[in-house]
C-alpha positions as CSV (number, residue, x, y, z in Angstrom):
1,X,21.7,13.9,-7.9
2,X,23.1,11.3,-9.7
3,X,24.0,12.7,-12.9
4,X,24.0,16.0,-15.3
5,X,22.7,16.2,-19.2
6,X,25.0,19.4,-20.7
7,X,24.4,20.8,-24.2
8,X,27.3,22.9,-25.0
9,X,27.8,25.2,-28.0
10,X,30.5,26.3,-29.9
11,X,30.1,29.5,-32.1
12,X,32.7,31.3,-34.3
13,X,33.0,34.9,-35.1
14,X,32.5,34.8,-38.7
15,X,29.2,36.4,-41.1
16,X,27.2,34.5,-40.8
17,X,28.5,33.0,-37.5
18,X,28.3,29.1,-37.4
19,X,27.7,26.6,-34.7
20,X,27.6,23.8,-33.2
21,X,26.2,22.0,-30.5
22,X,27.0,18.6,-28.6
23,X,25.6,16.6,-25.2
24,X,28.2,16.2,-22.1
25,X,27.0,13.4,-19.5
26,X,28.6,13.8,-16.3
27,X,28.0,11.1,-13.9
28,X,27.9,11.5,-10.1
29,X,29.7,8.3,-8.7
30,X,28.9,7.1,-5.9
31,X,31.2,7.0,-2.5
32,X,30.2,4.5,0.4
33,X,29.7,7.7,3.1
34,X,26.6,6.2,4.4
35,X,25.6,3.5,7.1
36,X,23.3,1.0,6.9
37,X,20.2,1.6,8.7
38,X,18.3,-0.9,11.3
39,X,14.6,-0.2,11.5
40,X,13.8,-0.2,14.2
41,X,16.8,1.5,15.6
42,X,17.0,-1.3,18.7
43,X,14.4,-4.3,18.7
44,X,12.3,-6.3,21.3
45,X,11.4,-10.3,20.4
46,X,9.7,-13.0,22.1
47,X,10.3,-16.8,21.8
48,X,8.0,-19.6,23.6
49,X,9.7,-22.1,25.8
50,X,10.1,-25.8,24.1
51,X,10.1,-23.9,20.4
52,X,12.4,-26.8,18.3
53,X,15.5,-25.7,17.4
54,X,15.5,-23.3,13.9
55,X,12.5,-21.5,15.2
56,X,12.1,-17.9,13.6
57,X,12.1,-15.4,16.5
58,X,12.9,-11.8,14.2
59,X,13.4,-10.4,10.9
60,X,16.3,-7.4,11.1
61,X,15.1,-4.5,8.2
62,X,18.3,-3.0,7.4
63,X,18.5,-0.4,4.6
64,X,21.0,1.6,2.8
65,X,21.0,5.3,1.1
66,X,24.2,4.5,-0.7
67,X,24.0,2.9,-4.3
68,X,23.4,-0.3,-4.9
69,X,27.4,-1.6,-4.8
70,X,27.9,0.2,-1.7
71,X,24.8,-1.2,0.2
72,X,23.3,-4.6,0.4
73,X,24.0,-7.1,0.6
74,X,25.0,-7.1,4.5
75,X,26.9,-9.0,6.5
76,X,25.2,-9.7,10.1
77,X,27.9,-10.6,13.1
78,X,26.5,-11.1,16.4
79,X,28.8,-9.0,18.5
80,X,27.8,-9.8,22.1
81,X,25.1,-12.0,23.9
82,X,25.8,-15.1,22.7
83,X,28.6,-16.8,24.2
84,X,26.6,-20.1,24.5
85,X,25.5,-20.4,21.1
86,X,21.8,-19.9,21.8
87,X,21.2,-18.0,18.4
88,X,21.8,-17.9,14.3
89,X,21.7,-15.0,12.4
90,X,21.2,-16.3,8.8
91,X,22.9,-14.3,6.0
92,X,19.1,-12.1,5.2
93,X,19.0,-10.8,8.5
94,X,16.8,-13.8,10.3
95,X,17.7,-14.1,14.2
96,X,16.6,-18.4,14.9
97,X,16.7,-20.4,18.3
98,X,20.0,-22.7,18.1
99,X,18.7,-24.2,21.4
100,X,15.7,-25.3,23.0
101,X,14.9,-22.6,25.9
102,X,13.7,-23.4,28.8
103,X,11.9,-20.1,30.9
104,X,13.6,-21.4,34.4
105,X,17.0,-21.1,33.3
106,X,16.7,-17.6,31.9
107,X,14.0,-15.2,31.1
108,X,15.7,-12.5,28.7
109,X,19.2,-12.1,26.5
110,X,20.5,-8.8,25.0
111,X,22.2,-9.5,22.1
112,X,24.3,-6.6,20.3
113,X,24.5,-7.1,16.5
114,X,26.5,-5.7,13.8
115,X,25.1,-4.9,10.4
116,X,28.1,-4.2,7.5
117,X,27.4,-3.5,4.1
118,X,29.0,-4.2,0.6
119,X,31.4,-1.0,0.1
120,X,34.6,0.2,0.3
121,X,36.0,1.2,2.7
122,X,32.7,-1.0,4.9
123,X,30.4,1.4,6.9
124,X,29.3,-0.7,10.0
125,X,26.2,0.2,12.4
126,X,25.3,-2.1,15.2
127,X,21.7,-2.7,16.7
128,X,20.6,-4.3,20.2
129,X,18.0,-7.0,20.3
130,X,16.3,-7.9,23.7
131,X,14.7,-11.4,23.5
132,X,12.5,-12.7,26.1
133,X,11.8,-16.3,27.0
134,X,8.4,-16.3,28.0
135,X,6.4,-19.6,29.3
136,X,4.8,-22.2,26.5
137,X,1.0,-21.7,25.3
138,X,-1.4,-23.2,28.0
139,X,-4.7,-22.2,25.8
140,X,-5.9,-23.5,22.8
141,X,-7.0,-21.3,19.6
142,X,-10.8,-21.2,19.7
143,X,-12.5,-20.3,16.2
144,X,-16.1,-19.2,15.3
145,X,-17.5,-21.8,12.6
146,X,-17.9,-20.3,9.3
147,X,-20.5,-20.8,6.5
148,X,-19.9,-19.3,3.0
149,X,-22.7,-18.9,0.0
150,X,-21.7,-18.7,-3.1
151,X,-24.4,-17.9,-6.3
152,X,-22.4,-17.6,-9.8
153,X,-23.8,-18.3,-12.8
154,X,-23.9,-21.8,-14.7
155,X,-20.1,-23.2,-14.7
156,X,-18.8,-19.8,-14.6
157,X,-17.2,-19.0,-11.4
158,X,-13.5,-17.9,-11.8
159,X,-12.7,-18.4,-7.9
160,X,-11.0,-15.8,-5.7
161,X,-11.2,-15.3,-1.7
162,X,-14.9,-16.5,-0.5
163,X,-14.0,-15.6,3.2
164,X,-12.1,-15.4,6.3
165,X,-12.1,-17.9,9.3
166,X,-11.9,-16.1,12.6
167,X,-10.0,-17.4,15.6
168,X,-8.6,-16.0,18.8
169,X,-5.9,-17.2,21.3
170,X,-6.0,-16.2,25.5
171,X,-1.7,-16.8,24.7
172,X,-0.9,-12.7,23.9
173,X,2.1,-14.2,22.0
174,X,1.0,-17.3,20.2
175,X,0.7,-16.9,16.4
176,X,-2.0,-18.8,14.7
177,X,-1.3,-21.1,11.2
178,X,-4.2,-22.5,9.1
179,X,-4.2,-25.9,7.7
180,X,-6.3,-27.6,4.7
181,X,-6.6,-30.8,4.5
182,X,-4.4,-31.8,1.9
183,X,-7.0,-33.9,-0.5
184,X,-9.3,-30.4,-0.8
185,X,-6.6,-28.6,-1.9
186,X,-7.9,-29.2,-5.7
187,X,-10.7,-26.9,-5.0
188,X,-9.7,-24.8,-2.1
189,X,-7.4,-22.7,-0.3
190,X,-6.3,-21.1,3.1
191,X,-3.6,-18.4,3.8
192,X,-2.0,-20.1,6.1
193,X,-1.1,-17.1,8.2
194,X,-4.5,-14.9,7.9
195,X,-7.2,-17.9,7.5
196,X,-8.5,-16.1,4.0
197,X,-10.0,-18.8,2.3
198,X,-9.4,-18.6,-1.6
199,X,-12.1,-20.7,-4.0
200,X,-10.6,-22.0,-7.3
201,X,-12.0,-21.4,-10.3
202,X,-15.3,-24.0,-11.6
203,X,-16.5,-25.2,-8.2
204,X,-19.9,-27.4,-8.9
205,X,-23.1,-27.0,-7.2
206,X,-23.4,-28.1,-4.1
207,X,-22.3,-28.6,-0.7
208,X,-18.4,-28.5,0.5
209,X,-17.3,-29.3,4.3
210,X,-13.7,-28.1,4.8
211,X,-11.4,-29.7,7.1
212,X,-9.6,-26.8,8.3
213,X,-8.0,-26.7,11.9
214,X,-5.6,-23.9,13.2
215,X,-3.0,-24.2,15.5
216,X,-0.8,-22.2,17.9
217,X,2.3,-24.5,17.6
218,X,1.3,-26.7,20.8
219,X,-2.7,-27.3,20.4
220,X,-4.6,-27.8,17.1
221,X,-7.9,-27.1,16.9
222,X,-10.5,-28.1,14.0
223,X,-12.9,-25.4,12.6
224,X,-16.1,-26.4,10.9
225,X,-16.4,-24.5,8.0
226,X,-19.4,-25.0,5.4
227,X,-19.5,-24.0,1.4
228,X,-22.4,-23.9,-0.3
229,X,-22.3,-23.3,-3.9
230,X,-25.5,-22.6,-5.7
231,X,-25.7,-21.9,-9.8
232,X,-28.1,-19.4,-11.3
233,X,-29.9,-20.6,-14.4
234,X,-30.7,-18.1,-17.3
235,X,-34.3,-18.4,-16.6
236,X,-34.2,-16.9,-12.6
237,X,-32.9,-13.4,-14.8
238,X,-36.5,-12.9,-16.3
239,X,-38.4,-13.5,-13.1
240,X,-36.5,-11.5,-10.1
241,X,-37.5,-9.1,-8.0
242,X,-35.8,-6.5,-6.3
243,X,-36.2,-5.4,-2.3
244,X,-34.1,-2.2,-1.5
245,X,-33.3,-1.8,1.9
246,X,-32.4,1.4,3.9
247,X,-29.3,2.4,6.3
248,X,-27.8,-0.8,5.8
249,X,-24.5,-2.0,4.6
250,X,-23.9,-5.6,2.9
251,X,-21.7,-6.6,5.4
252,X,-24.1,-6.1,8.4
253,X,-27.1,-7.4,6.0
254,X,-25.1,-10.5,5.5
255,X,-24.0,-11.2,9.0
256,X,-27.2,-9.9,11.4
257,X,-30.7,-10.1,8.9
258,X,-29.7,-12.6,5.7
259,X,-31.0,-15.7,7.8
260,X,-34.0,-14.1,9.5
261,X,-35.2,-12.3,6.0
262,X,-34.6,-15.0,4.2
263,X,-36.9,-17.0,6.4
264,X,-39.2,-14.7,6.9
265,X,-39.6,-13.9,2.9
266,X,-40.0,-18.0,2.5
267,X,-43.1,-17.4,4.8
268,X,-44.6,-14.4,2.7
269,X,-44.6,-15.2,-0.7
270,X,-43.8,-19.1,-1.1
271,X,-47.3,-20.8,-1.8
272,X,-45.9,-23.9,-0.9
273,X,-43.1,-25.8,1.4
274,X,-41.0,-27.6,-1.4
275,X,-41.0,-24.3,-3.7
276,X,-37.5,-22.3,-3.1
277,X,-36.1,-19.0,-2.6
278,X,-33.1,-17.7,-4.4
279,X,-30.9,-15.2,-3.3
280,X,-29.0,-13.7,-6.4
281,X,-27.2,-11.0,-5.8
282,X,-27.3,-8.5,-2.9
283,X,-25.3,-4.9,-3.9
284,X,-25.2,-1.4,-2.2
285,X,-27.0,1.4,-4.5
286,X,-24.2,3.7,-5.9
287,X,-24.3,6.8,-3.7
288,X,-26.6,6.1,-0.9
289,X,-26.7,4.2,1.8
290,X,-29.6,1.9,0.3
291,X,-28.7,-2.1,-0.2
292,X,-30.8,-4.1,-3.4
293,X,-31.2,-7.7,-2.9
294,X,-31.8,-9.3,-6.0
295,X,-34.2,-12.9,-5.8
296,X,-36.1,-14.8,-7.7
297,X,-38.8,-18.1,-6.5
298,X,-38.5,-21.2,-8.3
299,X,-41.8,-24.2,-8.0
300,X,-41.1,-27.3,-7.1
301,X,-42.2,-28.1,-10.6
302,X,-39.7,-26.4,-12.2
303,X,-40.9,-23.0,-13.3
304,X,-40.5,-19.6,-11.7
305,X,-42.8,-17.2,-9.8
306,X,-44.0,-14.4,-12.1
307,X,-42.7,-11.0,-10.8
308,X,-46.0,-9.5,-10.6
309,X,-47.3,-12.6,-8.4
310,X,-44.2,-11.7,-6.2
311,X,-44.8,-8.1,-6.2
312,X,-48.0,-8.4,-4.6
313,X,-46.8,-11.3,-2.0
314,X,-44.5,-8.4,-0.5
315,X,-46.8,-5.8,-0.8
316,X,-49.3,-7.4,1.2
317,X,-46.4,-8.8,3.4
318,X,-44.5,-5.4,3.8
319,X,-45.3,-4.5,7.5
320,X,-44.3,-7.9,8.7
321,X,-40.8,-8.1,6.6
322,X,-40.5,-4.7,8.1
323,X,-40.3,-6.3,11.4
324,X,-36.8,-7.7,10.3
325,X,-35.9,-4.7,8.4
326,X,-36.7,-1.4,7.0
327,X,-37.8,-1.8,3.5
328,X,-37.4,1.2,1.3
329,X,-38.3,0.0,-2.1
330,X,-40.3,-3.3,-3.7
331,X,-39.0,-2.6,-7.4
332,X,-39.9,-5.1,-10.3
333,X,-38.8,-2.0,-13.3
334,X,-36.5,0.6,-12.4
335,X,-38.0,3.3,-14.9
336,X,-37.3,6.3,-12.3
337,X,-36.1,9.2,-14.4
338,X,-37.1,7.8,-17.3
339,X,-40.4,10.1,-19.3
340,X,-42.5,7.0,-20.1
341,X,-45.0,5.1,-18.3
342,X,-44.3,2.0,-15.9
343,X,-46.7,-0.2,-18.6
344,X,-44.2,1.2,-21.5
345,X,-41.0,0.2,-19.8
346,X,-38.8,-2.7,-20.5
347,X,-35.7,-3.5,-18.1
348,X,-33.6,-6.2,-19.2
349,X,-30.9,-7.9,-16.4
350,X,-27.6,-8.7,-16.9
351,X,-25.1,-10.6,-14.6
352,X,-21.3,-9.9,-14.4
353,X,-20.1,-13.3,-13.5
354,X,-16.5,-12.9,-13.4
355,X,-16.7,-9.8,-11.2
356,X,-17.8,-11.2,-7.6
357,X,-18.8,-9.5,-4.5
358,X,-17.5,-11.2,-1.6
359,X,-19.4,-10.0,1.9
360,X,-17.5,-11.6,4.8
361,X,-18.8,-11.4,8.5
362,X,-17.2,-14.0,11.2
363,X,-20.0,-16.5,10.6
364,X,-21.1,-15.8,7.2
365,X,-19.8,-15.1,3.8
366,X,-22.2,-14.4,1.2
367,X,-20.3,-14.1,-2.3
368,X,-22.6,-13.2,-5.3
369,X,-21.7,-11.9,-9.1
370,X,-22.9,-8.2,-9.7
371,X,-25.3,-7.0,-11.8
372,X,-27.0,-4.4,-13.9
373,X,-30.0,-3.1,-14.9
374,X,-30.8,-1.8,-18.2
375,X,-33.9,0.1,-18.7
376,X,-35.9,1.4,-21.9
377,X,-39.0,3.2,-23.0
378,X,-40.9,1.6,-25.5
379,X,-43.7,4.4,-26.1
């Protein structure tokens, strides 16, 4: 406890008795009586053969129960281990390479290392820290090629993560970096250390090819990765339909039906080749495990497929789409619940275009603005 809050009273003994009351702070201070802590209490690194001198190879995580005065910062001594100079300890606790290692001239050091913090008297604890050498990377990264869709309305996207490239190394201890092309980085990002790929905000229609690579520190390896960005126009809103799918989650829609619906819905209801399909929005049904995918057909001539056109396409088509996927639903009007007739209901759309749904899978990323329905009587 660091500190009391006293009210103390004073009363007399006269008629009527009188008083008076004031506040007494008492503050606990604080004496260095603790050690610092490692966490781990002993550690166990790794460092590559040939890594360059100044090589990271550990992060200590030292903490302190004491006050702030009487803990960090610490000062890190490397006590034994190290007669040749091998390793630095930098002043936050960062253990680097001095040399370049080789694996045949030694395999493993134990170094024994001293942690002291900022009181007085100093309270000193000590940590061991076995580093192996082991042999340099002999594989290469491999990566699965990613494409990414992206549907937002008309020069309204406000960016975020659109996916996450996915690569693997056969080296147990290699760690992967991601690189972007330096002349993209206007319009992209990548998290260099997990491969998230982050969209800035007002990205044009269109197509985007990435040059992304990852390496391993010895091989770099290029990644083909794909963006295609597609804007909704105002008029796709008043001519969708909805197909509700059961026992399936966005995620495995996205990655194992998305391109064999899609292609098999072009062959249903498109009345000719150059007319095209639009995917708006795909989004799970709150509390079920039902998925609505949200499209709309636009002519070659410009105009849209009327919903009712499309709602009998499917109908007649339903047996054969259900060869992709169970269907559950072909909804134009949502009116369920609602005590009016389907001819008396009116169900306006509205799409959230600053709150994005992002569906990543290793291959495919399908990122799409939510949306609502609204739904009245008009009896």
């Amino acid at each position: 406890i660091s500190g009391y809050s006293l009210v103390v009273q004073a009363r007399d003994s006269g008629t009527p008795p009188l008083s008076s009351s004031v506040t007494v702070n008492v503050d606990i201070s604080d004496v260095n009586d603790n050690s610092p802590v490692f966490t781990p209490a002993n550690y166990t690194a790794v460092i590559q053969e040939n890594k360059p001198v100044g090589t990271s190879i550990l992060q200590l995580v030292v903490t302190d129960k004491d006050s702030f005065h009487n803990g960090p910062p610490f000062t890190f001594t490397i006590l034994t281990g190290n007669e040749e100079e091998e390793f630095t300890l930098d002043p936050n606790g960062v253990l680097r390479s001095a040399v370049i290692f080789k694996h045949m001239v030694a395999t493993e050091y134990v170094l024994c290392v001293q942690a002291k913090d900022s009181g007085k008297p100093q309270q000193i604890s000590h940590t061991y820290i076995q580093v192996r050498v082991i042999e340099e990377s002999i594989h290469k990264p491999t990566a699965i090629p990613l494409e990414i869709f992206i549907v937002t309305m008309e020069d309204d996207f406000p960016g975020g993560v659109i996916g996450k490239i996915h690569a693997t190394d056969q080296d147990v201890y290699d760690v992967l970096t991601y690189t972007l092309k330096s002349e993209q980085k206007s319009l992209f990002k990548v998290n260099n250390h997990d491969g998230k790929i982050i969209a800035l905000g007002g990205l044009d229609n269109g197509k985007y090819v990435l040059n992304v690579s990852v390496s391993d520190g010895r091989f770099q390896v290029p990644i083909d990765v794909v963006v295609h960005v597609e804007q909704l126009l105002q008029e796709m809103l008043q001519n969708t339909v909805t197909i509700r799918f059961e026992n399936v989650s966005p995620e495995d829609f996205v990655g194992l039906h998305m391109h064999g619906f899609r292609r098999t819905l072009r062959n249903a209801v498109l009345s000719q080749k150059q007319d095209s399909l639009h995917i708006i929005s795909i989004q799970p049904v709150a509390g079920s495990s039902q998925l609505d995918m949200l499209f709309a057909v636009q002519m070659h001539s410009g105009g849209f497929y009327k919903p009712a056109f499309l709602i009998q396409k499917l109908t007649n088509a339903r047996r054969h789409l259900e060869n992709v996927i169970r269907i559950s639903a072909i909804l134009e009007k949502n009116c369920s619940g609602l005590d009016c007739q389907e001819q008396h209901c009116e169900q306006s759309l509205s799409i959230d275009s600053h709150s994005l749904m992002t569906y990543s899978t290793a291959r495919i990323s399908f990122v799409c603005p939510r949306f609502y329905r609204n739904v009245r009587c008009m009896c």
